[in-house]
Structure formats: structure tokens, C-alpha cells
C-alpha positions in Angstrom: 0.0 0.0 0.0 1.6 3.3 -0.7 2.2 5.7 1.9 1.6 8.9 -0.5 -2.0 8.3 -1.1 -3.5 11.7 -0.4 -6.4 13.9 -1.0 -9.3 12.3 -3.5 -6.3 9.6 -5.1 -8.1 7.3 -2.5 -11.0 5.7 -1.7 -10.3 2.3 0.3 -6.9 1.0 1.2 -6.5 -1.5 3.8 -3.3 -3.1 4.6 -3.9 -7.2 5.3 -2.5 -9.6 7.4 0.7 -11.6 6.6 -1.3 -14.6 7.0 -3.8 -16.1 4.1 -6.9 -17.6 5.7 -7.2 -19.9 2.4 -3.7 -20.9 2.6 -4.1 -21.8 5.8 -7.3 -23.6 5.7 -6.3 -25.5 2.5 -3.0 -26.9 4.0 -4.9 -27.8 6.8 -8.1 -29.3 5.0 -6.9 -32.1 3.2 -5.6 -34.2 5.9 -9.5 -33.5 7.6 -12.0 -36.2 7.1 -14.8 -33.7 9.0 -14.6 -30.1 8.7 -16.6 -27.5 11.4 -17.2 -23.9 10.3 -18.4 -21.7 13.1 -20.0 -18.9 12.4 -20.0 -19.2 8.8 -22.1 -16.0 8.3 -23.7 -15.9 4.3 -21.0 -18.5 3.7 -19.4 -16.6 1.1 -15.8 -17.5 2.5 -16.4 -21.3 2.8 -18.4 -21.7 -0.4 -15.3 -20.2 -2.0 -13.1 -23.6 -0.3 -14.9 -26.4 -1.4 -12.5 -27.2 -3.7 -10.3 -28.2 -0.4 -13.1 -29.3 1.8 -13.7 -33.2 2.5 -17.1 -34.4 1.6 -19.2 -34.2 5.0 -18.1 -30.7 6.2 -20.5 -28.6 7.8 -21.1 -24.9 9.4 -23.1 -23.1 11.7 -25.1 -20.2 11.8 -26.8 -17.9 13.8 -30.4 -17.2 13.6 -31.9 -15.5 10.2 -30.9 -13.6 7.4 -27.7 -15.0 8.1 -28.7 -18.7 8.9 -31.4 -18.4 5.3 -28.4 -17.0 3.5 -25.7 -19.4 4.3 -28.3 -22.1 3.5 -28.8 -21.0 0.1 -25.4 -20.7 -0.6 -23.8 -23.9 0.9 -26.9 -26.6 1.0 -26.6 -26.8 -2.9 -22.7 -27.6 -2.5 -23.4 -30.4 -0.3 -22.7 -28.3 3.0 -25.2 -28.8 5.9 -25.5 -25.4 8.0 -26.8 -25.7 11.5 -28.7 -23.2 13.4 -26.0 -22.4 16.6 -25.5 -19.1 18.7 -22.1 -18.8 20.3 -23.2 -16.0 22.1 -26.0 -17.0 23.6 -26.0 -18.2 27.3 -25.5 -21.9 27.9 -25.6 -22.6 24.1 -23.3 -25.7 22.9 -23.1 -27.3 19.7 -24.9 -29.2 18.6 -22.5 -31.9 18.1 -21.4 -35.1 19.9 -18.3 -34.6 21.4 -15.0 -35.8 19.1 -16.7 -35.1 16.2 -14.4 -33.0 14.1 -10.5 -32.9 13.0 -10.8 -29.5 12.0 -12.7 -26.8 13.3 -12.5 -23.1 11.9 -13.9 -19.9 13.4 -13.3 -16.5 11.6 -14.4 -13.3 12.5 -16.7 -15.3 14.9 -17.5 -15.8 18.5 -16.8 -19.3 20.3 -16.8 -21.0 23.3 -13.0 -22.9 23.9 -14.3 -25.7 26.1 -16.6 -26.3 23.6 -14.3 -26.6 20.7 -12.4 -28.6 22.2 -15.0 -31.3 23.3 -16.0 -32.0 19.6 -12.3 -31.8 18.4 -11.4 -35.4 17.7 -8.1 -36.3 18.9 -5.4 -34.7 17.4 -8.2 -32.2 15.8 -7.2 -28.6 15.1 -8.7 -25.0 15.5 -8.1 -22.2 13.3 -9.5 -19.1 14.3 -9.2 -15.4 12.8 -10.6 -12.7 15.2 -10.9 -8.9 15.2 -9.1 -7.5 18.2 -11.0 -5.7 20.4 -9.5 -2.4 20.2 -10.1 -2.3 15.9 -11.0 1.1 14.6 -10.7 2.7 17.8 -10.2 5.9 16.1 -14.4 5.8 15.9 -15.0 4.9 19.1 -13.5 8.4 20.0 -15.1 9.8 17.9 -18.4 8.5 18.2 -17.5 9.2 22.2 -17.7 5.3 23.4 -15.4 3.1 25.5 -13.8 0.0 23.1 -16.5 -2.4 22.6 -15.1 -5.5 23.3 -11.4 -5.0 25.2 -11.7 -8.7 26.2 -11.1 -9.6 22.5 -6.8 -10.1 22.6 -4.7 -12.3 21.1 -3.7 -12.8 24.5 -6.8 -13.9 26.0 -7.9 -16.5 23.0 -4.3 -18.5 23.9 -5.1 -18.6 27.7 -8.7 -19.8 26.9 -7.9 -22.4 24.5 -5.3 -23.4 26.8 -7.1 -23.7 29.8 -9.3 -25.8 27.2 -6.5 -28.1 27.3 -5.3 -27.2 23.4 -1.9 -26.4 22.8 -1.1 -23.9 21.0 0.7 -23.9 17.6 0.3 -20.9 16.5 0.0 -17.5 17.7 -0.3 -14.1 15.6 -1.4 -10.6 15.9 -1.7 -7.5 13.3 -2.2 -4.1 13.4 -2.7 -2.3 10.2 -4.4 0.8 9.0 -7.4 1.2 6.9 -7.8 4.6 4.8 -10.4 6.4 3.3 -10.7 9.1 1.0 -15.0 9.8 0.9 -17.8 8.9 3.3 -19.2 6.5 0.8 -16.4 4.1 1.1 -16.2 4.5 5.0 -20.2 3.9 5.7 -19.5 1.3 2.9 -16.7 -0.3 4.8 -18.8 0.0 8.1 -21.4 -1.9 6.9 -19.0 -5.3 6.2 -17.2 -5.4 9.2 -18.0 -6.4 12.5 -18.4 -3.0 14.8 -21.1 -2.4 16.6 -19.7 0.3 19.2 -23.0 2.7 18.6 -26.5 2.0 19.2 -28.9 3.7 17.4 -32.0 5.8 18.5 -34.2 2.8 19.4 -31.3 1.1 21.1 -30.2 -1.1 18.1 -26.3 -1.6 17.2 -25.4 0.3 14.6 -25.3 3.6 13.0 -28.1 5.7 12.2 -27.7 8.2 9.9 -30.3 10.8 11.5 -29.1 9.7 15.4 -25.3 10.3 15.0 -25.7 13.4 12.5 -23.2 15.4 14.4 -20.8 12.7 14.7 -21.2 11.9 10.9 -20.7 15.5 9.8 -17.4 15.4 11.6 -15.9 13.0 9.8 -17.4 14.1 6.8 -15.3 17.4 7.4 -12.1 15.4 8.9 -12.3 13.5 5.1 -12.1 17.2 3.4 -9.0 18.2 4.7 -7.5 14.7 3.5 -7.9 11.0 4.0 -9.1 9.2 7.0 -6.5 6.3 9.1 -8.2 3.9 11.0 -6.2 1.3 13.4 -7.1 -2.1 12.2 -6.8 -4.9 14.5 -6.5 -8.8 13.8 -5.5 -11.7 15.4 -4.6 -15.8 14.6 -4.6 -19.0 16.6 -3.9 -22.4 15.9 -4.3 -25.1 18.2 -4.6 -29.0 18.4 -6.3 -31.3 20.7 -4.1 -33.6 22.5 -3.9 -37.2 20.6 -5.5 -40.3 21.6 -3.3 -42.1 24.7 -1.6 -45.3 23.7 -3.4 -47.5 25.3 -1.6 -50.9 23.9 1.6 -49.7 24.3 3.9 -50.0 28.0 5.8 -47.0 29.0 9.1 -48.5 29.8 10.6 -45.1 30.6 7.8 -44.3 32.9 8.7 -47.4 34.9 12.4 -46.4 34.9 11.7 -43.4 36.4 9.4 -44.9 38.9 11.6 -47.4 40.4 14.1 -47.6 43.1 17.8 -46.5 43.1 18.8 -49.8 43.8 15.7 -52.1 43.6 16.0 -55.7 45.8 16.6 -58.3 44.2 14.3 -61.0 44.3 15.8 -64.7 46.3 14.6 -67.8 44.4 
């Protein structure tokens, strides 16, 4: 992205993460006989895997338009989409437990216990989150506290570890997001996952007639030059422990267990 962008030469540049969610998914998908998307949204990113996916894969959603929509889309490519809530109170999957070697969760809420209960044995979690403290710049402006401070790289490894995953893989990105008109902002708004307004009648969300003077200040912020905005993303990969050896003895455990100098038996 170049740095010398100014005035209307822009109308949307975001910088992205080093990582590739595809890439990651597709080295990870192949060696999957059952494949869990949480959150799937519309499921316009997972429709656009199923050349990876193993036959069997299936997603959740939460309740409608997004559950209709993400039934339309994947149902016809063989993709069964289950009605599930992460963020409701005492809501778990609907899934026995060990189900899965592959579970992915991007841009989505989840519970880690519950992850890891239908993770098969040596199953893995991907997850892609937006950090808490993403676009903060509006949350000034709009004059709120961070919606979601909870929401750290950080706090996702200590939750999936207390899950009992380990973790593989840990990475966090900050990046900026500019824009050069309030088209492409409100445009931008609209696709990502920030909810730190409520409107007039208490719904997230902006509304143009209830944040007027909040939306006229930007408006005059964008004619002096383009608008920066902190962006703020996170990864985690983690794997269920494997299945114990059951049929094998741990000779090294018994070493370690026995005497300096054991007695030997008289015949």
C-alpha cells in the first residue's frame, strides 16, 4: 500500500494480514475427514473452499438472514449449515463430542471448552478474530469506550489453553485502513463487524439521522485529507491432545518410577 495516497487519489486501502486464511485452511483441510465452520455467516468465504473441503463438512449459523443466507449458498454444495448461537447463554453445539478434526472460526464468537469437546483427537482450531480495540479511532469519535477490550490475542491462547489445546500458533496484526470519501467509509462499516454505537431505538449500529453530528465530523475530517483507522486482527492455531496409547507400555515411565537400587528377588 503506498504511503503517499492523499487527498481524493483514495477511496479504500487497507493493509492485510501476513497470513492467508485460504492458505491456511487448504494446507490444513486435506488431511481432515470432518470439517466445522463456526460462524459461517452468508457463507461466502467457505463456499469459495470447497474445492479443499472433505465431503461431510458442515457450518453453523446464527439465527436469520444469516442462517437463510448461508443455506442458500452452501446446501446446494453439499454443505449442511446448523442453526448455533455462540453468544447465547448456555448454548453448545450441537454436536457429539470428538466429532471433528478441523474446526475453523473466523471473525466469529466461540466457546474454547466447547471446541475442544467436539475436536477429535489430534483435531485442530483455526481461528481469525478482530481485536477488540479495531478502529478505535471511531470509538472516539463517536465518544464510546472499546466495545469488546476482552477480544486479545492474548486472551484466545489462555482460553484455549485452559481448554486443554496447545497452541501452535500465535499471531497478531495491526494495520491501518484509509479512506478518502464517506461513501467508502459507511461502505466499509457496513461489512465489518463494529457495533460500538446503538442507534436511537437502542439497536447496534449507526443511524444516519441519530449520530448526525458525529457523521458531519468526519465528513469534514475526510475534506482536509484521508481518514487512518487502526485495524486490528489476530490468529490462533491449536490441536487437541492425541489419543493415549493404550496398547503400548511405557518403559521409561517405569524407569523413572523405580528404586535407586531395587532388591533383588531370592529364588
Amino acid at each position: 500500500m503506498s504511503a503517499d495516497v492523499t487527498g481524493s487519489d483514495v477511496q479504500e486501502q487497507k493493509q492485510e494480514p501476513p497470513w492467508s486464511w485460504a492458505t491456511l485452511v487448504g494446507n490444513l483441510a486435506p488431511m481432515s475427514d470432518r470439517v466445522l465452520d463456526l460462524g459461517t455467516g452468508g457463507g461466502e468465504t467457505l463456499a469459495s473452499l470447497t474445492d479443499v473441503l472433505p465431503e461431510g463438512t458442515v457450518a453453523t449459523a446464527g439465527r436469520s438472514p444469516a442462517l437463510a443466507a448461508a443455506r442458500a449458498r452452501l446446501v446446494p454444495l453439499g454443505i449442511a449449515v446448523h442453526e448455533h448461537g455462540a453468544d447465547r447463554p448456555g448454548a453448545h453445539l450441537p454436536f457429539p463430542d470428538g466429532t471433528f478434526d478441523l474446526v475453523l472460526s473466523r471473525h466469529g464468537t466461540y466457546d474454547a471448552h466447547d471446541v475442544a469437546r467436539v475436536l477429535a483427537p489430534g483435531g485442530s482450531f483455526l481461528t481469525e478474530r478482530i481485536g477488540g480495540d479495531d478502529l478505535r479511532e471511531l470509538d472516539s469519535a463517536f465518544g464510546i469506550d472499546l466495545p469488546s477490550p476482552e477480544v486479545t490475542l492474548e486472551n484466545a491462547v489462555h482460553d484455549l489453553t485452559r481448554a486443554g489445546l496447545t497452541v501452535e500458533r500465535s499471531d497478531a496484526f495491526h494495520g491501518t485502513a484509509r479512506f478518502g470519501d464517506m461513501a467508502s467509509l459507511l461502505g466499509y462499516l457496513r461489512h465489518v463487524a463494529w457495533h460500538g454505537v446503538d442507534g436511537c431505538d437502542g439497536s447496534g449500529g449507526l443511524d444516519p439521522d441519530h449520530h448526525r453530528r458525529e457523521l458531519d465530523a468526519l465528513a469534514q475530517q475526510l475534506q482536509i485529507g484521508p481518514l487512518s483507522l487502526s485495524t486490528s486482527r489476530f490468529l490462533v492455531l491449536a490441536r487437541a491432545p492425541d489419543a493415549p496409547d493404550v496398547g503400548r507400555t511405557d518403559f521409561a515411565d517405569l524407569i523413572g518410577r523405580s528404586d535407586p537400587m531395587p532388591e533383588i528377588p531370592r529364588v
